[in-house]
C-alpha positions as CSV (number, residue, x, y, z in Angstrom):
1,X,170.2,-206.0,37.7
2,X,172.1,-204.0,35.0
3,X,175.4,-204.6,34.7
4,X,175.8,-200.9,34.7
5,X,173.7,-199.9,38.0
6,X,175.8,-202.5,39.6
7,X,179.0,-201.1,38.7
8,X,177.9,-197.6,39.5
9,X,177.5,-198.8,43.3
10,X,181.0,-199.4,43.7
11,X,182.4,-196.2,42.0
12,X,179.6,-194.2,44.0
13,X,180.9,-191.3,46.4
14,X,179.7,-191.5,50.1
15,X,176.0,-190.0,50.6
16,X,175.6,-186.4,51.9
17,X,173.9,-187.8,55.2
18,X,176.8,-189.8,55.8
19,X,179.1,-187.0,55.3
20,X,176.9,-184.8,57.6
21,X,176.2,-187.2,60.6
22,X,180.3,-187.8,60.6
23,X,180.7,-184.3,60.5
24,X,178.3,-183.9,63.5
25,X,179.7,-186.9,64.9
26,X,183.0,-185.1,65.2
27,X,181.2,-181.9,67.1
28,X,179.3,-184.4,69.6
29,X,182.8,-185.6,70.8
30,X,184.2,-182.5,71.2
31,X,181.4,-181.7,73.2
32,X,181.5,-184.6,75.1
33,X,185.4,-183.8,76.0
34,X,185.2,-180.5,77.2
35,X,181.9,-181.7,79.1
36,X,184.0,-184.8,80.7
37,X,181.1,-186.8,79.3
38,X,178.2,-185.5,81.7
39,X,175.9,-184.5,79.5
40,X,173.1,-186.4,78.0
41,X,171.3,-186.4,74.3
42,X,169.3,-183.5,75.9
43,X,171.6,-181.4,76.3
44,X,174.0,-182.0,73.1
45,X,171.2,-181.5,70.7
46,X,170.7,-178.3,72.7
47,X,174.2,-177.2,72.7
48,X,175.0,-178.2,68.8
49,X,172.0,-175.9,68.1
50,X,173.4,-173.1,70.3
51,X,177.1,-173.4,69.7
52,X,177.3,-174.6,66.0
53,X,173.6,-174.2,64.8
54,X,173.0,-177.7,63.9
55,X,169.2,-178.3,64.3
56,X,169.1,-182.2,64.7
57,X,166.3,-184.1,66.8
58,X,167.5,-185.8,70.1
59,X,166.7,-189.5,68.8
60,X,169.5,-189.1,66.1
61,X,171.5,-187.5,68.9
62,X,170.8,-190.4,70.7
63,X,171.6,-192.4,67.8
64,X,175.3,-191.1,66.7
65,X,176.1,-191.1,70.7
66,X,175.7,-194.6,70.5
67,X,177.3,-195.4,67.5
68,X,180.1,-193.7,69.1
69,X,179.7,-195.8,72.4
70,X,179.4,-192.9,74.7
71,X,178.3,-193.5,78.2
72,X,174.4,-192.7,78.3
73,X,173.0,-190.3,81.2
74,X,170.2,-191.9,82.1
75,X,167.6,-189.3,84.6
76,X,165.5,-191.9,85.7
77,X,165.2,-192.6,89.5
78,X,165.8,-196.2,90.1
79,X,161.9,-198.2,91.1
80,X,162.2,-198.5,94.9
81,X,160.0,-200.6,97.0
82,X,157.9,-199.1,99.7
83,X,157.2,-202.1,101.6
84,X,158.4,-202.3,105.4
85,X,160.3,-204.8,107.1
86,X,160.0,-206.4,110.3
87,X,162.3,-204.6,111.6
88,X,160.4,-201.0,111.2
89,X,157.3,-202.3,112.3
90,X,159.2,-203.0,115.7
91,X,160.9,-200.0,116.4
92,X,157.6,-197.9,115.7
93,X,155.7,-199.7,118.5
């Protein structure tokens, strides 16, 4: 490695991605405050786009929400098993 490109790495500013995803980390927690942290990836990505008009996908929503260890809204049911006891076979009789 040059001696020159490894000097350059340490004198380097901070990327313009970086810059933007703290930037839209900052609106995803105000969000998440005045929401009392109900809302999902979902609907963040939907209201950075309607309130701030930040066009971002959900998955780096997703990603910057955890990197900011916010609770996650999951909408999955839970898996339930439909298998009856002994004790419902008895009362149906």
């Amino acid at each position: 490695m040059n001696r020159s490109t490894y000097y350059k790495h340490f004198s380097s500013d901070v990327a313009p991605r970086v810059k933007e995803n703290q930037k839209i980390s900052e609106f995803i927690l105000k969000i998440c405050a005045d929401c009392d942290k109900r809302l999902g990836a979902y609907k963040t990505a939907h209201l950075l786009q309607r309130d701030y008009g930040i066009k971002i996908s959900v998955g780096r929503v997703y990603r910057l929400m955890k990197t900011l260890t916010l609770p996650r809204i999951s909408t999955d049911k839970p898996f339930q098993s439909y298998k009856r006891s002994e004790n419902a076979k008895e009362c149906s009789t």
